[in-house]
ZAKOL-79462 format. One line per 5 residues: number of its first residue (from 1); their letters; for each residue y, z, x of C-alpha. Coordinates in Angstrom, 2 decimals, m for minus. Each point is the difference from the previous one (the first is absolute). Layout:
# residues N
NUM = a = Y,Z,X  ...
***
This chain:
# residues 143
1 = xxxxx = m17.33,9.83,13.83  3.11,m2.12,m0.75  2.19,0.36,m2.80  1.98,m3.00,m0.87  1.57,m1.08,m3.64
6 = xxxxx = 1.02,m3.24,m1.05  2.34,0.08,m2.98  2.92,m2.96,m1.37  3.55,1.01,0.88  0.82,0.38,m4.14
11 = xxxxx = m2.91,2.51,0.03  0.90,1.81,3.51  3.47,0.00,m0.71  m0.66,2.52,m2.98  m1.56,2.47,1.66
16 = xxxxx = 1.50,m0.68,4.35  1.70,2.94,m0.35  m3.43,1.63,1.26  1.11,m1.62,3.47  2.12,3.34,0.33
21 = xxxxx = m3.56,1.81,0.07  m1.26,m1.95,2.57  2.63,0.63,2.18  0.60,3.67,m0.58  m4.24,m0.09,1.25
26 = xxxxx = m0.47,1.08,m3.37  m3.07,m2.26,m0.07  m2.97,m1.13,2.85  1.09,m3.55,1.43  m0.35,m3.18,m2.15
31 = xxxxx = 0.69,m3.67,m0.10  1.83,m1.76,m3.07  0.00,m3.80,m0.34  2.76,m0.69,m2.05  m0.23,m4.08,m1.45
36 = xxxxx = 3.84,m0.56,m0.42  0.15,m2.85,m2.78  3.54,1.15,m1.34  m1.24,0.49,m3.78  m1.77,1.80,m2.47
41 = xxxxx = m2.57,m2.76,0.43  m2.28,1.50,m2.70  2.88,0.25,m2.34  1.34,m3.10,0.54  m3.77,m1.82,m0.27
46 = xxxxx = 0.05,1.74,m3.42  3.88,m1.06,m0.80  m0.97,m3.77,0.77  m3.40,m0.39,m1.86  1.31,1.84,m3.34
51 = xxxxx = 3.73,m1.31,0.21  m0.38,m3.61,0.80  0.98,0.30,3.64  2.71,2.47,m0.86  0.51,3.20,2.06
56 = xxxxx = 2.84,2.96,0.63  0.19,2.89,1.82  m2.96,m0.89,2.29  1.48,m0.96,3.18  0.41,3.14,2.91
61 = xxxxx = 3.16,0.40,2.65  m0.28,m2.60,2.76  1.90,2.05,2.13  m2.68,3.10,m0.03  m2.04,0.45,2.89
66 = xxxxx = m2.71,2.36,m0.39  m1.01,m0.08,3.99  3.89,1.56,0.31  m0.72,2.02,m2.41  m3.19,1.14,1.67
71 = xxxxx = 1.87,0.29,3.54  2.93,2.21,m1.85  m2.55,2.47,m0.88  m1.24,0.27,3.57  m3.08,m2.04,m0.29
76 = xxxxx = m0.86,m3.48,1.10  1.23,m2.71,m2.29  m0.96,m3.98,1.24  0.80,m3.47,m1.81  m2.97,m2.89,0.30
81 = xxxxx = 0.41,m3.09,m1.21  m3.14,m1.86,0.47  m3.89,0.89,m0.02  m1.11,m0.11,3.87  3.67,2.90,0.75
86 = xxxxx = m1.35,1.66,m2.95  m4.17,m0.23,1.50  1.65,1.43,3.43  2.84,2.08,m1.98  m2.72,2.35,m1.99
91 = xxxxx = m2.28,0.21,2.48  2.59,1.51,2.31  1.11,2.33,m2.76  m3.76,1.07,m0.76  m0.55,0.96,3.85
96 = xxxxx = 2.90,2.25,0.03  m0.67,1.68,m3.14  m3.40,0.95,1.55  1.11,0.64,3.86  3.93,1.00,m0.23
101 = xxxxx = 0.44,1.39,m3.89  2.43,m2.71,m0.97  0.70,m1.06,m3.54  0.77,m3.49,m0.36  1.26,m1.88,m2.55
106 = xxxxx = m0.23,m3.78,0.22  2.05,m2.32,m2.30  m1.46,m3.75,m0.20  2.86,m2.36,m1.00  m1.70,m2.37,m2.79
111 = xxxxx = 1.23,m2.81,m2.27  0.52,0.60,m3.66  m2.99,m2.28,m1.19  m1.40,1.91,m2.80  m3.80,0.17,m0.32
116 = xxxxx = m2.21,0.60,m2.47  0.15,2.31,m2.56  m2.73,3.04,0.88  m1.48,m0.12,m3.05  0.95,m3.43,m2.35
121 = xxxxx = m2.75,0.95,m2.41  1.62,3.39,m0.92  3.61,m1.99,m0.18  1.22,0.14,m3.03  3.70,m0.90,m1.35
126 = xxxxx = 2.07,3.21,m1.53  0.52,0.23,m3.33  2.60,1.62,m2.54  m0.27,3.34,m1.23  m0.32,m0.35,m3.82
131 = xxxxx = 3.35,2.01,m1.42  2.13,0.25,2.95  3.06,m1.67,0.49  3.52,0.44,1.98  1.51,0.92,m2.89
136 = xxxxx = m2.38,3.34,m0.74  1.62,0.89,3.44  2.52,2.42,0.59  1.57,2.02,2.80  m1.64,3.39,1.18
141 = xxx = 2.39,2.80,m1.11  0.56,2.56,3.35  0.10,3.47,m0.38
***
């Protein structure tokens, strides 16, 4: 049976260290579709709705490629930019993760449209925690 992951590249690039295991053969052979929006798109979703459109701190390096990443680790790393390369793309990945022990990992070049939030209903803006204020702050003494 095929493994294959999906994940955002704010989410993968948190934990792509793990690409190290793969290529030591650490692991069994897998495929990773990485969608490569260049944000935090959750984050920045959030950011816009509570902050009136307002965001920081949400947008990722355009210069990172995580299919040279992939590559530098000794696995297969390939960029797709549209849905029929990434139909043809995946399916090539799956057949040699079954019949040649490759790990793949497949970053799909996307827009920066945000969608949706995953769950609106459970949205809710933060609020102030009663008491606390910068001025309460104070530097951490080191030993």
């Amino acid at each position: 049976m095929p493994v294959v992951g999906f994940a955002g590249d704010g989410a993968f690039g948190i934990s792509m260290n793990e690409m190290t295991a793969c290529g030591r053969d650490d692991w069994p052979p897998i495929t990773m579709v990485i969608f490569r929006n260049y944000q935090w798109g959750a984050e920045k979703r959030n950011t816009t709705l509570w902050y009136d459109d307002n965001f920081v701190g949400t947008e990722l390096n355009l210069e990172v490629q995580y299919a040279k990443i992939a590559e530098a680790c000794g696995l297969k790393g390939i960029q797709v930019f549209g849905t029929d390369e990434l139909t043809k793309t995946l399916n090539d990945a799956i057949e040699g993760q079954m019949e040649r022990n490759e790990t793949t990992f497949i970053e799909v070049i996307l827009n920066q449209e945000l969608g949706e939030p995953f769950r609106r209903d459970a949205m809710k803006a933060p609020v102030a925690v009663a008491g606390i204020n910068a001025e309460d702050m104070r530097e951490q003494e080191l030993a």
